[in-house]
matplotlib code that plots the C-alpha trace (Angstrom):
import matplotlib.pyplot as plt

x = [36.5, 39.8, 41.1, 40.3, 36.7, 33.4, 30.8, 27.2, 24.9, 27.1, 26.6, 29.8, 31.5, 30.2, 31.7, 28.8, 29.4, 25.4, 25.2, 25.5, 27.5, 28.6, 26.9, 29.6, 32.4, 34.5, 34.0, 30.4, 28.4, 24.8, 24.2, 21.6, 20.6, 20.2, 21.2, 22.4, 21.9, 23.5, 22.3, 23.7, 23.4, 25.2, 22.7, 21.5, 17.9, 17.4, 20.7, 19.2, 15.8, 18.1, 19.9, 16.8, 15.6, 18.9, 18.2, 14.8, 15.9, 18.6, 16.9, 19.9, 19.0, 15.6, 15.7, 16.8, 18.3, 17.9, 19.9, 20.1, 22.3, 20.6, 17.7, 18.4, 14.5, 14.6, 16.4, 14.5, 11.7, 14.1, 13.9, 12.3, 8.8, 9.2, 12.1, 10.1, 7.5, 9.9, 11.3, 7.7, 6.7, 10.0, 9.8, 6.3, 6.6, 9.7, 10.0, 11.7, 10.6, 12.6, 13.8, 13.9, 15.7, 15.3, 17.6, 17.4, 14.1, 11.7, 9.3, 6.5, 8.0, 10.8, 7.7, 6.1, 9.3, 9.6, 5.5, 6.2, 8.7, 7.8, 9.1, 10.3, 12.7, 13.3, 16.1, 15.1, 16.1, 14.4, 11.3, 8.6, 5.7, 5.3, 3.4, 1.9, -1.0, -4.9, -6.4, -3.4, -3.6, -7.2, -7.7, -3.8, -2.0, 0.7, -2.3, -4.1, -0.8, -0.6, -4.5, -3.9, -1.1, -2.8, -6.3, -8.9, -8.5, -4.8, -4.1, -6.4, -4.3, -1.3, -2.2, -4.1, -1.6, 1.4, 2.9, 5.6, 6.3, 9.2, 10.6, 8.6, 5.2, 5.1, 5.8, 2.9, 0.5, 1.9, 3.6, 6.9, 7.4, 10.1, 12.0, 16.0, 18.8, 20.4, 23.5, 21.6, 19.3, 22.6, 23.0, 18.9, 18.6, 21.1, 19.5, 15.5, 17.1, 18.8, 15.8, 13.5, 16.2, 16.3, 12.9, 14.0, 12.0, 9.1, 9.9, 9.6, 5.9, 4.8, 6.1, 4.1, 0.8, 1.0, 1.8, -1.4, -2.4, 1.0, 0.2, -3.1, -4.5, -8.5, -8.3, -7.2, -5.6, -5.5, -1.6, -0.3, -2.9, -2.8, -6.0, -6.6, -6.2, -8.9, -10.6, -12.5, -16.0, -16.8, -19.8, -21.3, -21.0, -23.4, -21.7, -24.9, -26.0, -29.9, -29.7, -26.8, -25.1, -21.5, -21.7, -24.3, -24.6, -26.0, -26.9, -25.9, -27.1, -25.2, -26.6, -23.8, -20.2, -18.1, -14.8, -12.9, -15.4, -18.2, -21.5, -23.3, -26.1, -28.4, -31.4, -30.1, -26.7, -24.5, -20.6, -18.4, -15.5, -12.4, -12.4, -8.4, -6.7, -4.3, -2.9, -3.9, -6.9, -4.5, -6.5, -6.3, -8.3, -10.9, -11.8, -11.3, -13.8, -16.3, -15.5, -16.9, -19.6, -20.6, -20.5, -22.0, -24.9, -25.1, -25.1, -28.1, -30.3, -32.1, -32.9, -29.3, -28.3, -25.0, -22.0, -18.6, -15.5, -13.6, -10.9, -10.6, -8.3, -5.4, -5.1, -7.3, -5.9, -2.4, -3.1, -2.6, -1.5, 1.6, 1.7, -1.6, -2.6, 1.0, 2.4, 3.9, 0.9, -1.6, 0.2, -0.1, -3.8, -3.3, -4.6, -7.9, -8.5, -7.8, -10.4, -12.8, -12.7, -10.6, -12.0, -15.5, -14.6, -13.8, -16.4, -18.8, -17.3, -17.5, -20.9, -22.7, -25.6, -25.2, -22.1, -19.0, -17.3, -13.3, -13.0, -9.1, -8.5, -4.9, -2.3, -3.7, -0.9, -1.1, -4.4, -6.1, -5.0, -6.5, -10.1, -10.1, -9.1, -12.1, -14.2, -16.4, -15.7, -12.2, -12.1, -8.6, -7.5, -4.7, -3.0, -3.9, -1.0, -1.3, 1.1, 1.1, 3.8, 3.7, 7.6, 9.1, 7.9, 8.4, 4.9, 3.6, 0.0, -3.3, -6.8, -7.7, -5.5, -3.4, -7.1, -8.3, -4.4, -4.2, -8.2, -7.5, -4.1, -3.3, -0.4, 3.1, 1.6, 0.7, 4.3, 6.0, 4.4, 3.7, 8.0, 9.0, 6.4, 6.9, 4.3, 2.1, 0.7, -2.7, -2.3, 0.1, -2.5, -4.6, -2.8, -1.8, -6.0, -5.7, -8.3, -10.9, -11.0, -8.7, -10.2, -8.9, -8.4, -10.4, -13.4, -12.6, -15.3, -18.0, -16.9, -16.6, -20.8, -21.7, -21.0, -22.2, -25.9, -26.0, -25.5, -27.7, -30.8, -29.7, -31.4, -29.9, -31.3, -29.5, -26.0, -26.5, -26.9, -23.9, -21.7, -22.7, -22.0, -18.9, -17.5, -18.3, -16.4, -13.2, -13.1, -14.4, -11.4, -11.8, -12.0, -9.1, -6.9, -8.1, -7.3, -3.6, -3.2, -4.2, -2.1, 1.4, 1.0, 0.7, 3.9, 5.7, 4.7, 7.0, 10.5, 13.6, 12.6, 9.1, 11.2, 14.2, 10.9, 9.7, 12.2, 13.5, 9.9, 9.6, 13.6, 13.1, 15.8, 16.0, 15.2, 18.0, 16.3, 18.2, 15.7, 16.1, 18.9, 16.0, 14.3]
y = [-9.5, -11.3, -13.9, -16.8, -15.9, -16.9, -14.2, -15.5, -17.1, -16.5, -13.2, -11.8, -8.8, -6.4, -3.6, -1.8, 0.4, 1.6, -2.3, -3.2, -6.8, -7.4, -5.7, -6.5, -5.8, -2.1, -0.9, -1.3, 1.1, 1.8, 5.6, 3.5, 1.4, -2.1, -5.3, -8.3, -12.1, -14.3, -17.9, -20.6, -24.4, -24.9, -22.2, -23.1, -22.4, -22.1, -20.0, -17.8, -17.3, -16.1, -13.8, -12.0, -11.9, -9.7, -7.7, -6.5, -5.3, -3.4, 0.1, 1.2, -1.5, 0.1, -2.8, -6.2, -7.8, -12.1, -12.7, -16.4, -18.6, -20.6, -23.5, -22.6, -21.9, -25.6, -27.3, -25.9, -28.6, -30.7, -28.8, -29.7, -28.1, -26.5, -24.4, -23.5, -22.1, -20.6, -18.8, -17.3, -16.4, -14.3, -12.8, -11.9, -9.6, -8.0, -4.6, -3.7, -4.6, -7.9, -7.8, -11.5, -12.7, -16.0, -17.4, -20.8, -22.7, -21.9, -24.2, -25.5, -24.7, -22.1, -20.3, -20.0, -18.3, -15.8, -14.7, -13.8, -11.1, -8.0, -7.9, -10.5, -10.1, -13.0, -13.9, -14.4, -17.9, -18.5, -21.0, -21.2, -23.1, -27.2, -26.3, -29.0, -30.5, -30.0, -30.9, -28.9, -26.1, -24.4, -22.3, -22.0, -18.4, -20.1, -19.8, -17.1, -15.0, -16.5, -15.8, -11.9, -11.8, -13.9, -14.2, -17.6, -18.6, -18.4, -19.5, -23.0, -23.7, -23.3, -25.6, -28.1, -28.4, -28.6, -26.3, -24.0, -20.6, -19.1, -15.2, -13.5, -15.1, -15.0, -11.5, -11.1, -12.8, -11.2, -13.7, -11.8, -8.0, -7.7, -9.8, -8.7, -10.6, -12.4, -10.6, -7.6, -9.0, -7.8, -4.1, -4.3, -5.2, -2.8, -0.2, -0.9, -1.4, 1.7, 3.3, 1.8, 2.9, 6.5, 6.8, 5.3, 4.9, 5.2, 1.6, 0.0, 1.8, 0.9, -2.7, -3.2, -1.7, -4.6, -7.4, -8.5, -8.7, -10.2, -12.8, -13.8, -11.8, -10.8, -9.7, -11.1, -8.4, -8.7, -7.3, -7.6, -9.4, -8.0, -6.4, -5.3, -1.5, 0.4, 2.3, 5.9, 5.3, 6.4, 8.1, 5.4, 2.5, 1.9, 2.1, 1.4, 4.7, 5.6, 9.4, 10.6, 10.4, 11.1, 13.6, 15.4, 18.5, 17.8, 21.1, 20.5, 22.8, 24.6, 22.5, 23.7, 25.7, 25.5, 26.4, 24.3, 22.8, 23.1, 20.7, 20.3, 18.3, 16.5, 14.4, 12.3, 12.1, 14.8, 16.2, 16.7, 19.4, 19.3, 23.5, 24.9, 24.7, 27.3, 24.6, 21.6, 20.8, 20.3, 19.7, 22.1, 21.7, 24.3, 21.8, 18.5, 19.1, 20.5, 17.5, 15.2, 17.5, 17.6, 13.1, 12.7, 15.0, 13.4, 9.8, 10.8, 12.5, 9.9, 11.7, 11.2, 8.1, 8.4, 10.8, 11.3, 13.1, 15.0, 17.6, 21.1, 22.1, 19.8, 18.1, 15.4, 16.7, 17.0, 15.4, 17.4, 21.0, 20.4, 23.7, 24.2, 20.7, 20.3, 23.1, 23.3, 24.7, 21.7, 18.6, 17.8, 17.7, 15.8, 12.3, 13.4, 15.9, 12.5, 10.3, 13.3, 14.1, 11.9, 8.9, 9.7, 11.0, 7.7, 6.1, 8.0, 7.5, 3.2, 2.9, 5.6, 3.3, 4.3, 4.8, 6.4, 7.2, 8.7, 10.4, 11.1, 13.9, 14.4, 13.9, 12.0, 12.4, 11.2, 11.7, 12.5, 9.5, 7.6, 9.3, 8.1, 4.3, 4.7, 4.9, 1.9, 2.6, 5.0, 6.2, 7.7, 9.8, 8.8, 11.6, 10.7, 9.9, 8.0, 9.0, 7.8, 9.9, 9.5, 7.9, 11.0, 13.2, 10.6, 9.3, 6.5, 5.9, 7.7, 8.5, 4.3, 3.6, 0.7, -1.0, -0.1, -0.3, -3.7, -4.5, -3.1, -3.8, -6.6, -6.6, -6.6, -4.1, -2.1, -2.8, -2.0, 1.6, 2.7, 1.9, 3.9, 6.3, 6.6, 7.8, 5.5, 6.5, 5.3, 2.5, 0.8, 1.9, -0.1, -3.5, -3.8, -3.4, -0.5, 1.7, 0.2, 2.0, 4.3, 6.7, 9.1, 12.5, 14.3, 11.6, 11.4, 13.8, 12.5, 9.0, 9.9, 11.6, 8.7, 6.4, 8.6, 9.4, 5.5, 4.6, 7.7, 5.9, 2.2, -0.1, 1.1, -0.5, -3.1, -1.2, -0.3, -3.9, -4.8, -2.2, -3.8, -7.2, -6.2, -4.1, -6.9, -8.7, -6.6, -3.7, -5.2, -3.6, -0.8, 1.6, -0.3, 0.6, 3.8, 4.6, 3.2, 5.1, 8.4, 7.2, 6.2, 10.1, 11.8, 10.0, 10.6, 14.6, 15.1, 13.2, 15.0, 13.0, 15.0, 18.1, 17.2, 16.7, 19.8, 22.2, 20.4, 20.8, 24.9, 25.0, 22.9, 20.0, 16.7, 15.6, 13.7, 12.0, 10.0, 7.4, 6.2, 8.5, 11.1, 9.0]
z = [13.3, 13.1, 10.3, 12.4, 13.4, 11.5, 10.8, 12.0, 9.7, 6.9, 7.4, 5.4, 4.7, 2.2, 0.0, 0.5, 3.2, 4.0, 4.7, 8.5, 7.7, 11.6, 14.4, 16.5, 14.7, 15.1, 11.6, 10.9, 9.2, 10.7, 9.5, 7.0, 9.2, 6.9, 8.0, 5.4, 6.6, 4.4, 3.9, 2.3, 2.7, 6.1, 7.5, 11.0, 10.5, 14.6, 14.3, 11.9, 13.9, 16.6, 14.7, 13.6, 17.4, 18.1, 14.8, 16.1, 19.5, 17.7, 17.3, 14.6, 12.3, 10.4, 7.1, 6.8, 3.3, 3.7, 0.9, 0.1, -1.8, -4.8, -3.9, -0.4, 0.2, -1.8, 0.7, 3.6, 3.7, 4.8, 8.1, 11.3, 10.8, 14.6, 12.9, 9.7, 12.1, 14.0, 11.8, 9.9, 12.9, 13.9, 10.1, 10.7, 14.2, 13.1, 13.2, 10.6, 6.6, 5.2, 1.8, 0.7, -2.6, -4.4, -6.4, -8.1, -6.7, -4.1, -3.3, -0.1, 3.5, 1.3, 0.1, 3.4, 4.7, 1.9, 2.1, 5.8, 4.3, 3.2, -0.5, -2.4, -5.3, -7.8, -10.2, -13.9, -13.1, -10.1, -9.7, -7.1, -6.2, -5.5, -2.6, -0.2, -1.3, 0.7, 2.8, 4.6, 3.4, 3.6, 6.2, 7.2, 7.8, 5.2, 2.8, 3.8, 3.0, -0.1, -1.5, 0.2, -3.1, -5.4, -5.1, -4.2, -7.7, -8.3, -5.1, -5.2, -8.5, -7.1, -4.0, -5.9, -9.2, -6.9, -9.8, -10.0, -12.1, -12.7, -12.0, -14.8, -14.4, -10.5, -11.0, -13.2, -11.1, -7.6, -6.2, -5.9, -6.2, -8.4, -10.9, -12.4, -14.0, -12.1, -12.4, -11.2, -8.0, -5.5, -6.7, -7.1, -3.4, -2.4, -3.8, -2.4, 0.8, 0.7, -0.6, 2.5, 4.9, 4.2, 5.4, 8.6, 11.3, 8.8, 7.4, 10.8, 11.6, 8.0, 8.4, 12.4, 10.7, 8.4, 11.0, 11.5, 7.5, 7.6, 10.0, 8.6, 6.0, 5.4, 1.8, -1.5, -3.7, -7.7, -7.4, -10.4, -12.4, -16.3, -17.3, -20.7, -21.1, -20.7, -23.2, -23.3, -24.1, -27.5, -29.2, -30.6, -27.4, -25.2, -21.6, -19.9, -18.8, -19.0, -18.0, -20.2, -23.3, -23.0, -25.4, -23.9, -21.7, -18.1, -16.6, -13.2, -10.3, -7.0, -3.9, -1.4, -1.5, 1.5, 1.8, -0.2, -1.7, -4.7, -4.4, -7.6, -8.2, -11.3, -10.0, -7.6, -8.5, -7.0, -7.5, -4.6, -6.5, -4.5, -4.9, -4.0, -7.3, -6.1, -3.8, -6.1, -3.9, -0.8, 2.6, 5.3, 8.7, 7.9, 4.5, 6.2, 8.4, 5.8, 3.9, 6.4, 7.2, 3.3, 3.2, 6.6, 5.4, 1.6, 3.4, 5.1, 2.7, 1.1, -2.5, -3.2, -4.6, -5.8, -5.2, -7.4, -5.6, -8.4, -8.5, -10.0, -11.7, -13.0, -9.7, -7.5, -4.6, -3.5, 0.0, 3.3, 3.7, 5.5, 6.7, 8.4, 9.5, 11.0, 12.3, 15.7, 17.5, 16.5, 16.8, 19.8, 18.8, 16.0, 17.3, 18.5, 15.4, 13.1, 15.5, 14.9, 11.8, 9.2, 10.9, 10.3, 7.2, 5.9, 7.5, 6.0, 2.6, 3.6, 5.0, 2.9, 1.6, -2.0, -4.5, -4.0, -7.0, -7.3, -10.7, -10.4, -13.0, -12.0, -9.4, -6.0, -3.4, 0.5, 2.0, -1.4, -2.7, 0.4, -0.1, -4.0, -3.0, 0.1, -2.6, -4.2, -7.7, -9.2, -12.4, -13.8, -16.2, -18.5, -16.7, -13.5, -11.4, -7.6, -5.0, -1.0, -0.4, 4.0, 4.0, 1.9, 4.5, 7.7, 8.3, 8.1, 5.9, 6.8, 5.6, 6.0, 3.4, 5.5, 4.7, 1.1, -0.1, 1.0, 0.0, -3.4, -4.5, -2.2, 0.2, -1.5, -3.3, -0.6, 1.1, -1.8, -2.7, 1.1, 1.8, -1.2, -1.6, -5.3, -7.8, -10.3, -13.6, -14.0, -16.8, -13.6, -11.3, -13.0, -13.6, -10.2, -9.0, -7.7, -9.6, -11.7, -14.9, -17.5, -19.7, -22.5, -20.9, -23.8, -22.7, -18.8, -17.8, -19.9, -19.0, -15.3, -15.9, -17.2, -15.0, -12.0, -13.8, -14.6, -11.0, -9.5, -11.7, -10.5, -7.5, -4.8, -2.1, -3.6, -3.9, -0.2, 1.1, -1.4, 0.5, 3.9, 2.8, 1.5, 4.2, 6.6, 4.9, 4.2, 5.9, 9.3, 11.2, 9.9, 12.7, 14.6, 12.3, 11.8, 15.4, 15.1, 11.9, 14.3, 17.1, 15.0, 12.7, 16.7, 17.5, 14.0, 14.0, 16.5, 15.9, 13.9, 10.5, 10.1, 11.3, 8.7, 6.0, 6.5, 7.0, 3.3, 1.6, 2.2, 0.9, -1.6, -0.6, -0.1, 3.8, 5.5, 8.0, 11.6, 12.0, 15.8, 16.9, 18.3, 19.9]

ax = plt.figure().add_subplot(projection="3d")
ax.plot(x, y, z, "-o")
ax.set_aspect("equal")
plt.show()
């Protein structure tokens, strides 16, 4: 680019080099793959809707950074509204994930833009709300994005109080993903975006699975909501059970072993033991499939009225067995052995007509973390950490868990763990809605009995028509998304970054993955 020529959109030049600052320019730097759009005041909002056309049909760019200048999302009402929606609806089909920033205030059309991203990152300083009053509003994808963050309630007060919030309660609430200094928000961004691009081509099939809750979102997630911690029950409370007393022994009897698996049973509750502690309960083929033969059965056998899944060992489960479910021989199967077994799996786990409960004793990783969340009801132990590891290994998310993620934790939460992959403890779990409840680990078994027996002895004709309400409600596309889950993991066994992932687990290194240079 030469002295006298202007970079587009304020795009500028960056000392970073993993930042892609000119597409067009001799020196750029793509082998990360993240593009930076500057926007300041003079920003030509059609320009910039443009811009991000190119960036999508640019297969080296996997993230992109819209970095803006302070009270720029401010200033945008004063846009034509054809070039607000515009530009939401280019934000929203891109492929890649958009890091927004806010800096300085954000309010109505400026926060539609920024929910159409897929992580939002605030300035201490920054302040957003003064949305547009009803009756506009209800019923619009601008706030059906908004209650998928925040909930009904938090979004109706928002809408009906015209309010605003600055960086540290928005965060709290959900509204934005992650609050710094303001000093800090560049080398922040920098860093998540360099983060997100090194799992590459993983980014862009995360971000495309989430278009359509993007676009106009089913469920309201309680991201980010503070809950009090919770606390083990003790000898002397009453935690409603009628069968047991935590303290108690509950002889509980062998109703099945398969392999990989124990099946106890008291009554009518029952225990589904996750039984390969030598591998931290890790799924191979042989056990997936006895898993869903083991739930399809205990759905159908009307004596039992409540099941818990549980680890043994220090571990929930430590997701798929790399090594048996993908080597080289079975991939090319892999699509149809997930629509006939992990699918129904799930399923079976959703529209069981009695309780599901998750009592996480230890590490949930991948596809054992996506069994606990199918659950109705997950219990933790303090120890307990939750891990949906599918980008560190260059695939994209399985087991259902694009749904329950998003039901559960709502979606920049979902976003935010599924790009980065990284591990949380279970108090974090908890705050952000994912799990439901945090016990002591010297109570967590008793606690976890409890609650099992207490269902096991509730109505539960009642529970089952609860589940079917429920389901209908949130999980109705379910088994659609199931199928794309099956049909992106066939396509991601087989590029160089799930080859580069592998051949790094079994020599204990750190994968570099190529993104979109294999393809």
């Amino acid at each position: 680019m030469t002295d006298d020529q202007q970079p587009p959109l304020g795009v500028h030049p960056d000392p970073q080099p993993a930042l892609v600052v000119d597409r067009d320019a001799d020196a750029i730097h793509v082998e990360r793959g993240v593009a930076r759009l500057h926007v300041n005041n003079q920003t030509s909002w059609s320009n910039l809707s443009e811009e991000l056309s190119n960036v999508d049909a640019d297969q080296r760019i996997v993230c992109v950074v819209l970095d803006a200048d302070p009270n720029v999302f401010d200033l945008i009402s004063r846009c034509g509204q054809d070039d607000v929606q515009r530009l939401t609806d280019i934000l929203t089909r891109l492929r890649q994930p958009v890091i927004v920033t806010i800096r300085g205030r954000c309010t109505a059309d400026g926060v539609a833009v920024v929910l159409a991203c897929s992580v939002i990152v605030a300035s201490t300083s920054a302040t957003i709300g003064g949305l547009n009053p009803p009756p506009v509003p209800f019923g619009s994808v601008d706030y059906a994005r908004l209650k998928a963050r925040l909930g009904t309630g938090k979004t109706n007060l928002l809408y009906l109080s015209g309010r605003t919030v600055r960086g540290a309660e928005a965060e709290r609430i959900g509204l934005v993903d992650m609050v710094v200094p303001d000093d800090r928000i560049d080398r922040t961004v920098t860093e998540l975006a360099s983060e997100i691009s090194e799992r590459a081509k993983d980014a862009c099939d995360i971000a495309s699975t989430q278009t359509d809750v993007r676009r106009a979102p089913r469920t309201a997630g309680r991201t980010g909501q503070a809950q009090a911690p919770a606390v083990a029950a003790q000898p002397n409370q009453d935690t409603g059970a009628t069968l047991s007393d935590p303290r108690r022994t509950v002889d509980w009897t062998t109703r099945l072993v398969e392999p990989g698996f124990t099946v106890l049973e008291h009554g009518a509750a029952v225990k589904v033991v996750f039984d390969r502690p030598e591998v931290l309960n890790a799924f191979d083929l042989d056990m997936t499939r006895a898993f869903q033969r083991i739930m399809e059965d205990l759905g159908a056998d009307s004596t039992v009225r409540a099941v818990m899944l549980t680890g043994r060992g220090r571990a929930f489960s430590a997701g798929a067995d790399l090594g048996d479910s993908f080597s080289a021989e079975r991939r090319s199967g892999l699509a149809d052995h997930l629509r006939r077994v992990t699918t129904p799996t799930i399923l079976a786990i959703r529209q069981m007509p009695k309780p599901v409960v998750a009592a996480v004793n230890g590490p949930a990783v991948g596809v054992g973390c996506s069994f606990a969340l199918a659950s109705d009801i997950v219990i933790a132990s303090e120890s307990a950490r939750f891990v949906l590891a599918f980008s560190k290994v260059g695939l994209s998310l399985d087991g259902g868990a694009s749904a329950t993620l998003v039901a559960r934790a709502g979606f920049s939460t979902a976003m935010s763990l599924s790009l980065t992959g990284r591990p949380i403890v279970a108090q974090e779990a908890l705050a952000r809605g994912l799990i439901d409840e945090v016990v002591y680990a010297d109570e967590f078994e008793a606690a976890a009995q409890d609650r099992l027996l207490a269902l096991a002895a509730g109505p539960t004709r009642s529970y089952a028509a609860t589940k079917r309400i429920l389901n209908d409600s949130v999980f109705g596309t379910l088994t659609t998304l199931l199928d794309r889950e099956a049909e992106q993991l066939a396509e991601l066994v087989e590029t160089a970054d799930f080859d580069a992932a592998i051949t790094a687990a079994r020599s204990r290194e750190r994968p570099r993955f190529v993104g979109f240079t294999d393809a």
